[in-house]
Gaussian input, Z-matrix of N, CA and C with variables (Angstrom, degrees):
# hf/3-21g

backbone

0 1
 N
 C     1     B1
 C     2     B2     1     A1
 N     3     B3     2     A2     1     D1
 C     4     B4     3     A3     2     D2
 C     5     B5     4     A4     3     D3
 N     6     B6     5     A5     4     D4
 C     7     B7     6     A6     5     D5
 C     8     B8     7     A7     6     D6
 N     9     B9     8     A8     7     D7
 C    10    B10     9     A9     8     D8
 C    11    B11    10    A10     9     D9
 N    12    B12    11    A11    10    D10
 C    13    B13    12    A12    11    D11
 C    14    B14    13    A13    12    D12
 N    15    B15    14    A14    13    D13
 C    16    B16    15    A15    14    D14
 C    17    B17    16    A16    15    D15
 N    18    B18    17    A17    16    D16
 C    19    B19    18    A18    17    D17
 C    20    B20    19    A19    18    D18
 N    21    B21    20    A20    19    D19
 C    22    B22    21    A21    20    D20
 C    23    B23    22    A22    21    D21
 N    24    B24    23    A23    22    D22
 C    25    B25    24    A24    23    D23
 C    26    B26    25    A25    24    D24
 N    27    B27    26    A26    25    D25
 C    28    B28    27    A27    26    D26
 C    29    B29    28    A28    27    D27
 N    30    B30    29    A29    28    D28
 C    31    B31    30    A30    29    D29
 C    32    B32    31    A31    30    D30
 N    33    B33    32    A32    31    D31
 C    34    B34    33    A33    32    D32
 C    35    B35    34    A34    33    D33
 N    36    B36    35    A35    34    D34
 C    37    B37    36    A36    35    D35
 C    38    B38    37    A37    36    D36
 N    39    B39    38    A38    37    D37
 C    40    B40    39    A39    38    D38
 C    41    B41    40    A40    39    D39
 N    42    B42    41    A41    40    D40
 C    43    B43    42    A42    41    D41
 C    44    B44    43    A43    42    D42
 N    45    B45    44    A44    43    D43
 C    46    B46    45    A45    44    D44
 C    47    B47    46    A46    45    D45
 N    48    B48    47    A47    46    D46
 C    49    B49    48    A48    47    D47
 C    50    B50    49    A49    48    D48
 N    51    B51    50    A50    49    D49
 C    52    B52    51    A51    50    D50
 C    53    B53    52    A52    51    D51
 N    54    B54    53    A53    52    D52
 C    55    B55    54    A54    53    D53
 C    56    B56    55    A55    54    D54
 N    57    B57    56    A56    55    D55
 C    58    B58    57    A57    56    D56
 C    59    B59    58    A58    57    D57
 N    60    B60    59    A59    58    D58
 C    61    B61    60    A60    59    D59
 C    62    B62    61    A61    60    D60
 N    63    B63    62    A62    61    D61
 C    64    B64    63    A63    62    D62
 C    65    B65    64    A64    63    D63
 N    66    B66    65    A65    64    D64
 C    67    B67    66    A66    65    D65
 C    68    B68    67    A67    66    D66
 N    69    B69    68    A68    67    D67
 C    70    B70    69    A69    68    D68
 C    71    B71    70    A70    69    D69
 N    72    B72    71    A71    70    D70
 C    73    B73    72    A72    71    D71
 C    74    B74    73    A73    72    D72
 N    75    B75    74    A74    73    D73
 C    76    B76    75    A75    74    D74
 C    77    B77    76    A76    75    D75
 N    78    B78    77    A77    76    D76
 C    79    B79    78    A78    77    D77
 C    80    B80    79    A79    78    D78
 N    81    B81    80    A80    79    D79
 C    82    B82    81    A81    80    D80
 C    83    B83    82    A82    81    D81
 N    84    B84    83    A83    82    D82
 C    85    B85    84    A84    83    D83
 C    86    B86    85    A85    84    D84
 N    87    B87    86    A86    85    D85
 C    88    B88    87    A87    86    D86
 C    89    B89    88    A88    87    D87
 N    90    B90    89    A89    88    D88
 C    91    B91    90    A90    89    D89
 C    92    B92    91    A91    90    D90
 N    93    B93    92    A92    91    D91
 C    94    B94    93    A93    92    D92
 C    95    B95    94    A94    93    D93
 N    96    B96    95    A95    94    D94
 C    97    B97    96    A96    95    D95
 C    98    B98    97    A97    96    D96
 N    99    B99    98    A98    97    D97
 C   100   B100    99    A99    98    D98
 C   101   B101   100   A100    99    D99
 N   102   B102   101   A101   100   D100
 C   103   B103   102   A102   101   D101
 C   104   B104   103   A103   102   D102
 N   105   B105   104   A104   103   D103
 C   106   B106   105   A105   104   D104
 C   107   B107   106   A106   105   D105
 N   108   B108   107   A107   106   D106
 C   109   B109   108   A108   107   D107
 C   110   B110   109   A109   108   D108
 N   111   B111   110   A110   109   D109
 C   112   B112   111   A111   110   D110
 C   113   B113   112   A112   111   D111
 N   114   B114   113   A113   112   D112
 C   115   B115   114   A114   113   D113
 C   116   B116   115   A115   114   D114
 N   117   B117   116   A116   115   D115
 C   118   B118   117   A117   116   D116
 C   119   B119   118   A118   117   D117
 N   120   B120   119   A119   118   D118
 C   121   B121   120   A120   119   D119
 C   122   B122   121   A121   120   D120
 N   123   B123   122   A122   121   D121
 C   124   B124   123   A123   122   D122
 C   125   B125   124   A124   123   D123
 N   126   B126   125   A125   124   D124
 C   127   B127   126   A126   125   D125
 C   128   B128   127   A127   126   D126
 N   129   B129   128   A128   127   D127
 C   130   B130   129   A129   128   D128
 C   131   B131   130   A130   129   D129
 N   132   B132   131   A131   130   D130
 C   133   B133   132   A132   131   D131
 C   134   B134   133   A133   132   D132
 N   135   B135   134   A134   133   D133
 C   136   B136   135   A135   134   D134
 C   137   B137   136   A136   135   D135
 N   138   B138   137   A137   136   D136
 C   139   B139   138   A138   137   D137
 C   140   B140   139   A139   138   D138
 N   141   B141   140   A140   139   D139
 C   142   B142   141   A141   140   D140
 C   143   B143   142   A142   141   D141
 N   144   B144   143   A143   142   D142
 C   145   B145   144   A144   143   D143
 C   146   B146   145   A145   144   D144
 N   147   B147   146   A146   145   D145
 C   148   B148   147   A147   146   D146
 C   149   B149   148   A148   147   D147
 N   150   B150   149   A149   148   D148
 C   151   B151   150   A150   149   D149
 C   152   B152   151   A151   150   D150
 N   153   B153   152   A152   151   D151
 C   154   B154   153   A153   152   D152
 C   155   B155   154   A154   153   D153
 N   156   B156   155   A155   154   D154
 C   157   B157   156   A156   155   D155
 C   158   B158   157   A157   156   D156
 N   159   B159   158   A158   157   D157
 C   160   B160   159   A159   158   D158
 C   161   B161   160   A160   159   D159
 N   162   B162   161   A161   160   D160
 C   163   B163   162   A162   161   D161
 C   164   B164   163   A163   162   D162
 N   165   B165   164   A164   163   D163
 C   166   B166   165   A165   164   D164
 C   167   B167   166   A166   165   D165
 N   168   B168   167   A167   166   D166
 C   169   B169   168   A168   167   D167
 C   170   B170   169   A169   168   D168
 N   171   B171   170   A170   169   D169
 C   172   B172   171   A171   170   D170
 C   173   B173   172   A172   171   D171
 N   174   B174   173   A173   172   D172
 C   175   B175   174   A174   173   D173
 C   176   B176   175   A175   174   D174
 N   177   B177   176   A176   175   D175
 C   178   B178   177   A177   176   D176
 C   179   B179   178   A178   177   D177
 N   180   B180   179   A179   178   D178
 C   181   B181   180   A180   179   D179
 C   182   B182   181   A181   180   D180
 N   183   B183   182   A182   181   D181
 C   184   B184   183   A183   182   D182
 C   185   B185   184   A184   183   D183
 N   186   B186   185   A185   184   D184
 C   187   B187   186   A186   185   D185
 C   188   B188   187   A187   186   D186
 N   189   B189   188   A188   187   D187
 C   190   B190   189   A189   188   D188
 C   191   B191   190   A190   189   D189
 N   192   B192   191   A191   190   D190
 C   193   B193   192   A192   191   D191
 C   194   B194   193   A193   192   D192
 N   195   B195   194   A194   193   D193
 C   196   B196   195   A195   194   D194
 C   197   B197   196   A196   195   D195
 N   198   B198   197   A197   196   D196
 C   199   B199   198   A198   197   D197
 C   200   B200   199   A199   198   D198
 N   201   B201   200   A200   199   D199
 C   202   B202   201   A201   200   D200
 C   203   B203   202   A202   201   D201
 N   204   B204   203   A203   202   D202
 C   205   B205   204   A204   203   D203
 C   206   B206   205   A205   204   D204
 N   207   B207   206   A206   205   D205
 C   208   B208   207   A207   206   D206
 C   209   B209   208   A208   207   D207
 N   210   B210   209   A209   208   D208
 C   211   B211   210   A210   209   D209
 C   212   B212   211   A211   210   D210
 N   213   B213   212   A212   211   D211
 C   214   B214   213   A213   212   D212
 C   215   B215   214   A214   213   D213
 N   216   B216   215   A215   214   D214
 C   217   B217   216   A216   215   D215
 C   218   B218   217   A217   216   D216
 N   219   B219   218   A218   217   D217
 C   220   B220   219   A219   218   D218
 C   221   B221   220   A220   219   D219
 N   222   B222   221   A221   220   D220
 C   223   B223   222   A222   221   D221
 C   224   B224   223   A223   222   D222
 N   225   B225   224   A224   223   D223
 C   226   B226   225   A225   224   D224
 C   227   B227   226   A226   225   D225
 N   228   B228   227   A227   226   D226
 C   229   B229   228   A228   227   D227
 C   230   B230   229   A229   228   D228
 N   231   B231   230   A230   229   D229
 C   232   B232   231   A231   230   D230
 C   233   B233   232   A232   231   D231
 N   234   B234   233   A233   232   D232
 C   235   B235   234   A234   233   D233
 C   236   B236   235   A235   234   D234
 N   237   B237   236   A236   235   D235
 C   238   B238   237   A237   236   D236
 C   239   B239   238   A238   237   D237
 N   240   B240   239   A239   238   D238
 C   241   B241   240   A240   239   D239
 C   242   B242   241   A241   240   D240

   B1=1.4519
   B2=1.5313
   B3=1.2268
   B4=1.3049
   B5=1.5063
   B6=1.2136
   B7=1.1758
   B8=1.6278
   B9=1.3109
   B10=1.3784
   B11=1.9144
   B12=1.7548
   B13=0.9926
   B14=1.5156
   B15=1.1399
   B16=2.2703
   B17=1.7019
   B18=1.6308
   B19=1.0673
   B20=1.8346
   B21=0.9974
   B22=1.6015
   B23=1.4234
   B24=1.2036
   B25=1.5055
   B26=1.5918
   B27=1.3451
   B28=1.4827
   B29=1.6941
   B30=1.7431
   B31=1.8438
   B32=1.1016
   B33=1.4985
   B34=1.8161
   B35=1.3501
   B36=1.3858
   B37=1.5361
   B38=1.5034
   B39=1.1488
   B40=1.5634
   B41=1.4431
   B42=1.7964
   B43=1.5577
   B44=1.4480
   B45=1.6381
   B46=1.5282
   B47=1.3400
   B48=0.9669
   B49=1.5295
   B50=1.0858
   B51=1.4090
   B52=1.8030
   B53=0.8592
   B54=1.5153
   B55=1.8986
   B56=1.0904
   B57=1.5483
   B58=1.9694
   B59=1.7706
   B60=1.3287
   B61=1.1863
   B62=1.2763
   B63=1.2319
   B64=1.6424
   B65=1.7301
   B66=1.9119
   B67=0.8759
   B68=2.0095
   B69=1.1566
   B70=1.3593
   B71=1.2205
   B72=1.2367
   B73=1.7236
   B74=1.4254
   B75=1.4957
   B76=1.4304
   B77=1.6631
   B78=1.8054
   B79=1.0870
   B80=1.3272
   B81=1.8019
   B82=1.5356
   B83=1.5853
   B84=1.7167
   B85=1.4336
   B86=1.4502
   B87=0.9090
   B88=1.6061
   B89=1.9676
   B90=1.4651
   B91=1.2888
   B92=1.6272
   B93=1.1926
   B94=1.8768
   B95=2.2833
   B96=1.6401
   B97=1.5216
   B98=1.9409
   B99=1.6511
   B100=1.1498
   B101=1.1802
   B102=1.6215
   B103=1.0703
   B104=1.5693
   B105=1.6344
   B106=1.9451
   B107=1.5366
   B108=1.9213
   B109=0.9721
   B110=1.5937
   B111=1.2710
   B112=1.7764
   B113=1.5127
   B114=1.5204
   B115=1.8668
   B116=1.2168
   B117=1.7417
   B118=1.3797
   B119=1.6344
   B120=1.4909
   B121=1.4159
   B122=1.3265
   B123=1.4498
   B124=1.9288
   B125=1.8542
   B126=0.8412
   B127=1.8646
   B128=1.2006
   B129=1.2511
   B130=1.4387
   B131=1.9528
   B132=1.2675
   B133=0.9938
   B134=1.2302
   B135=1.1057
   B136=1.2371
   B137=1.5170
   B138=1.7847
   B139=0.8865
   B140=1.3605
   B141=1.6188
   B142=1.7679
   B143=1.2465
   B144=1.9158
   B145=0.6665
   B146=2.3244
   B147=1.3627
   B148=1.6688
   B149=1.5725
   B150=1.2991
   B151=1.8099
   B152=1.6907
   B153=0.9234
   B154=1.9028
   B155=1.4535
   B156=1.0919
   B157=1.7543
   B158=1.5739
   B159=1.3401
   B160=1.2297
   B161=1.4742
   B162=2.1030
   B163=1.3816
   B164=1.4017
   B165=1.6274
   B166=0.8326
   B167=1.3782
   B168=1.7149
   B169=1.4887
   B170=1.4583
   B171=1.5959
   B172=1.3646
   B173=2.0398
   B174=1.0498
   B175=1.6248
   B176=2.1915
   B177=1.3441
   B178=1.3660
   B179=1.7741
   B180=1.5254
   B181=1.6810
   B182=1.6242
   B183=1.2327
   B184=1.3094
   B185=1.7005
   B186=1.6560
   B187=1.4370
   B188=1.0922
   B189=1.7555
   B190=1.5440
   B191=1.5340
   B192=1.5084
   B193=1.4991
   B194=1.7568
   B195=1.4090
   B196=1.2576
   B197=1.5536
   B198=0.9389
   B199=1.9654
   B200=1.9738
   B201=1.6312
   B202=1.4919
   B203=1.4463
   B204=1.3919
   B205=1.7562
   B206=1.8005
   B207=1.1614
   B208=1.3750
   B209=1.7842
   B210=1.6645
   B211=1.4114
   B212=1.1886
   B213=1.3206
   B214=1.4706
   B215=1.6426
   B216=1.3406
   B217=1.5296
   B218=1.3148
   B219=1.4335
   B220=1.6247
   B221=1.7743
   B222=1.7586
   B223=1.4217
   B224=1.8359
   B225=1.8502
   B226=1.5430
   B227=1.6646
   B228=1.3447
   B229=1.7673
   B230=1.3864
   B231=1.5473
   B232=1.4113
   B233=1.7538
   B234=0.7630
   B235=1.6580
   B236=1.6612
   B237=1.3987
   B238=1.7295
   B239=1.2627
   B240=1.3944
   B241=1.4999
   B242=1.5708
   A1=108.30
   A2=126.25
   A3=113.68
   A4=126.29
   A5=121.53
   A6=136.21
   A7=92.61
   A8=137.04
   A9=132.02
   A10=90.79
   A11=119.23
   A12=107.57
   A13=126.84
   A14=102.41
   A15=122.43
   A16=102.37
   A17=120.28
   A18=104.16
   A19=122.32
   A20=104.67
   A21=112.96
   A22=142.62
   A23=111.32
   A24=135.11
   A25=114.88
   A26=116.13
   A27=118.65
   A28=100.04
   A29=83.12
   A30=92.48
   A31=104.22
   A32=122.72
   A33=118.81
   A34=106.88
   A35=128.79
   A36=127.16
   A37=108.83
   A38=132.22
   A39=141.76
   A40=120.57
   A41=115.30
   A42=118.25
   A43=123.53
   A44=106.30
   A45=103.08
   A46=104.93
   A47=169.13
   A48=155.79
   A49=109.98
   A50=140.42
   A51=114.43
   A52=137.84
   A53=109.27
   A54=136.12
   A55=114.97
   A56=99.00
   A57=97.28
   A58=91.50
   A59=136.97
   A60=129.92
   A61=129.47
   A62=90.11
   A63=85.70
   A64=110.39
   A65=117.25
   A66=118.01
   A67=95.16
   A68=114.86
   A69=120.39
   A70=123.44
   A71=119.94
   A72=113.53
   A73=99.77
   A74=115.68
   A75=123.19
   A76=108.53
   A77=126.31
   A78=125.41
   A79=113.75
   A80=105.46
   A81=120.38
   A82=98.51
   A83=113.42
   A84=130.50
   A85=92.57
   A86=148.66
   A87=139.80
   A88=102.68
   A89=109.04
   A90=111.12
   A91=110.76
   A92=96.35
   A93=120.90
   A94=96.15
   A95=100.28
   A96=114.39
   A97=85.04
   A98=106.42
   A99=118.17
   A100=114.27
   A101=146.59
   A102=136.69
   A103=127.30
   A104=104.99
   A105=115.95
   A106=82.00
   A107=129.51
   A108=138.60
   A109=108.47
   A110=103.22
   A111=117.35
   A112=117.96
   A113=91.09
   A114=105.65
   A115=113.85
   A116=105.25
   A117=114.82
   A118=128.02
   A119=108.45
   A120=111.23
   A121=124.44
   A122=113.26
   A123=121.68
   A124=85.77
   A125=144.26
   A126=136.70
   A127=103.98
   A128=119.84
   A129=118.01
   A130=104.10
   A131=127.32
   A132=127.98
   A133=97.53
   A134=155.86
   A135=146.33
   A136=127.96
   A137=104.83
   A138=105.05
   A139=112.15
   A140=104.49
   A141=113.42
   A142=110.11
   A143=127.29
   A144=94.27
   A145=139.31
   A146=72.61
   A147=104.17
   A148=93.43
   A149=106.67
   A150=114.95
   A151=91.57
   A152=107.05
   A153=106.95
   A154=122.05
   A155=125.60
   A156=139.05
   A157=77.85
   A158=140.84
   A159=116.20
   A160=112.21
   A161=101.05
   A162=86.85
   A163=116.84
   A164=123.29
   A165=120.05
   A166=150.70
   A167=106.99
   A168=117.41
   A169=108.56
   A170=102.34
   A171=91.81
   A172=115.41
   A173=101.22
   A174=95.17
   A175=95.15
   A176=94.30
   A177=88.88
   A178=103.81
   A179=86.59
   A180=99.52
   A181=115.29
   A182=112.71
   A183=112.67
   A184=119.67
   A185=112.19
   A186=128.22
   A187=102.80
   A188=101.15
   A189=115.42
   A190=119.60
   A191=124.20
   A192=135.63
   A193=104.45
   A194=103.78
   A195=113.24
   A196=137.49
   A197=124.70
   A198=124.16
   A199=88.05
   A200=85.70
   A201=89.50
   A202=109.75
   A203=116.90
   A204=98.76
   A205=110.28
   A206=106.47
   A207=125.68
   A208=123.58
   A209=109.14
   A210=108.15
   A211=117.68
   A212=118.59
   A213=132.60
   A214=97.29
   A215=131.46
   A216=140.82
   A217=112.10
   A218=105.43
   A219=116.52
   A220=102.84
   A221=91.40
   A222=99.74
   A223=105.21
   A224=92.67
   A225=79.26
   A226=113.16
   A227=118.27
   A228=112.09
   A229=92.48
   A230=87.53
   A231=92.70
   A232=113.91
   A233=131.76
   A234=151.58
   A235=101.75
   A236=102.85
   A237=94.87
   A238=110.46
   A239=117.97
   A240=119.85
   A241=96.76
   D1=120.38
   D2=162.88
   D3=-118.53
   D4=-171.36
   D5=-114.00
   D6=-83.06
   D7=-12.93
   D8=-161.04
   D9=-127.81
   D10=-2.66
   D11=157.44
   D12=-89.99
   D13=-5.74
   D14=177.58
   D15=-92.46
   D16=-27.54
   D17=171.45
   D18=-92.16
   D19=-28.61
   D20=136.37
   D21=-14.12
   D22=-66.54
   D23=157.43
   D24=-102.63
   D25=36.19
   D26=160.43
   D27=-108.99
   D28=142.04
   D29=-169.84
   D30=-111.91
   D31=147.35
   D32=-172.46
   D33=-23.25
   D34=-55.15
   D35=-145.92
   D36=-80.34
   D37=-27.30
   D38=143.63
   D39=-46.69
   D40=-46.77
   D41=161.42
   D42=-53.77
   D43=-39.67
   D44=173.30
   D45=-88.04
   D46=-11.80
   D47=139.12
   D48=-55.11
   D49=-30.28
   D50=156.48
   D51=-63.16
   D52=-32.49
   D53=158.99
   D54=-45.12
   D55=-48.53
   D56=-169.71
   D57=-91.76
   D58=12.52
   D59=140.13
   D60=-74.57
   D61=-40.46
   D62=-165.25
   D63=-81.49
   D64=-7.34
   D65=-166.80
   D66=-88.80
   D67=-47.26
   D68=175.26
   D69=-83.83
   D70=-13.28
   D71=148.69
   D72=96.10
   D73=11.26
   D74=-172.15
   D75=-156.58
   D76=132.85
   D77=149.15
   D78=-17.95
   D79=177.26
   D80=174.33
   D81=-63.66
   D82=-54.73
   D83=-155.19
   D84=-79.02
   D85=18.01
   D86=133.27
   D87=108.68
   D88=21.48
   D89=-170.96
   D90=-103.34
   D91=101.91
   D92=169.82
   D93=-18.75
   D94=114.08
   D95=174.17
   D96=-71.94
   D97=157.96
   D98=166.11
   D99=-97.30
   D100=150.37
   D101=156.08
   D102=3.07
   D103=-50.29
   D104=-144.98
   D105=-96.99
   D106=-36.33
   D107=174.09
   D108=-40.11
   D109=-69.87
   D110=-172.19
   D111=-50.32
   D112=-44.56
   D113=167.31
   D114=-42.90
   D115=-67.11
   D116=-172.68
   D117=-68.44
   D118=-33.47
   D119=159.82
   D120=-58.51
   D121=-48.27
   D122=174.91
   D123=-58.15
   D124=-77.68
   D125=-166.63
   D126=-31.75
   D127=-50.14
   D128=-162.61
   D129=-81.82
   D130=-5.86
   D131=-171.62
   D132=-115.19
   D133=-37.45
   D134=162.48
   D135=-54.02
   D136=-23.38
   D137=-171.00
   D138=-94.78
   D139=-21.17
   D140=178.20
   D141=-95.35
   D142=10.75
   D143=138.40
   D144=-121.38
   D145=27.81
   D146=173.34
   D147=-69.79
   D148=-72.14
   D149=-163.11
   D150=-49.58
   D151=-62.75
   D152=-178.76
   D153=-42.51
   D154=-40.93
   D155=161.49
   D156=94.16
   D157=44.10
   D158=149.54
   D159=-46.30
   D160=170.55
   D161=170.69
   D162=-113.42
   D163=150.03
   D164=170.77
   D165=4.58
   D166=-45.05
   D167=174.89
   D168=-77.89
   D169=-24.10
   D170=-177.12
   D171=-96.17
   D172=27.63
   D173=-159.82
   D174=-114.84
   D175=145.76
   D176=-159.83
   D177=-76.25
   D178=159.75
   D179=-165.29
   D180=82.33
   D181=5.98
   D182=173.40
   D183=-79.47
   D184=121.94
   D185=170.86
   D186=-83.63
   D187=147.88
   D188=141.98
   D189=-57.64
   D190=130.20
   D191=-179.02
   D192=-41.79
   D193=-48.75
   D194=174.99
   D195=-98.61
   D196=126.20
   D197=-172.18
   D198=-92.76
   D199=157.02
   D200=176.46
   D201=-64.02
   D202=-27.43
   D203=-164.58
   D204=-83.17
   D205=-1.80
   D206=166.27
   D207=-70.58
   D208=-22.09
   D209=175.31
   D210=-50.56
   D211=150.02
   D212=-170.79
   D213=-71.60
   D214=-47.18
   D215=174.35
   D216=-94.83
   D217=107.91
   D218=165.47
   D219=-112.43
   D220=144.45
   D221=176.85
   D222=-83.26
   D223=150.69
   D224=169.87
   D225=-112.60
   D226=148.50
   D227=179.85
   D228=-117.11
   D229=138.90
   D230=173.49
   D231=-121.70
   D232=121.47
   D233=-147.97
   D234=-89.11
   D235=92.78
   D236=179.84
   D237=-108.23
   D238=139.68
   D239=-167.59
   D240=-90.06

């Protein structure tokens, strides 16, 4: 079986338990992911959720377009001694 046939037959509730692995760095049962683990779980989640056409906001690692220091309106302070 390979790797785009497991994401295939992965069902939401398997997608969110790799997510919520790969986000805490640990199984449900409290067991430390390895490096090759984290790799391979983030692959498999990116990729199910590519095949899925989620959207964007919802797909992990997703930024806001904009950072605050990027707002078009910044306040100014002015520091009086």
């Amino acid at each position: 079986m390979t790797l785009q046939d497991l994401i295939q037959n992965m069902t939401p509730d398997i997608y969110s338990n790799l997510r919520q692995a790969v986000e805490l760095r640990k199984w449900p049962n409290g067991v430390r992911l390895t490096e090759e683990q984290v790799e391979l779980c983030m692959e498999a989640v990116i990729r199910f959720e590519i095949q899925h056409n989620l959207p964007a906001a919802d797909r992990v690692g997703f930024m806001e377009d904009q950072c605050e220091s990027d707002k078009e309106h910044t306040d100014i302070i002015k520091i009086m001694h």
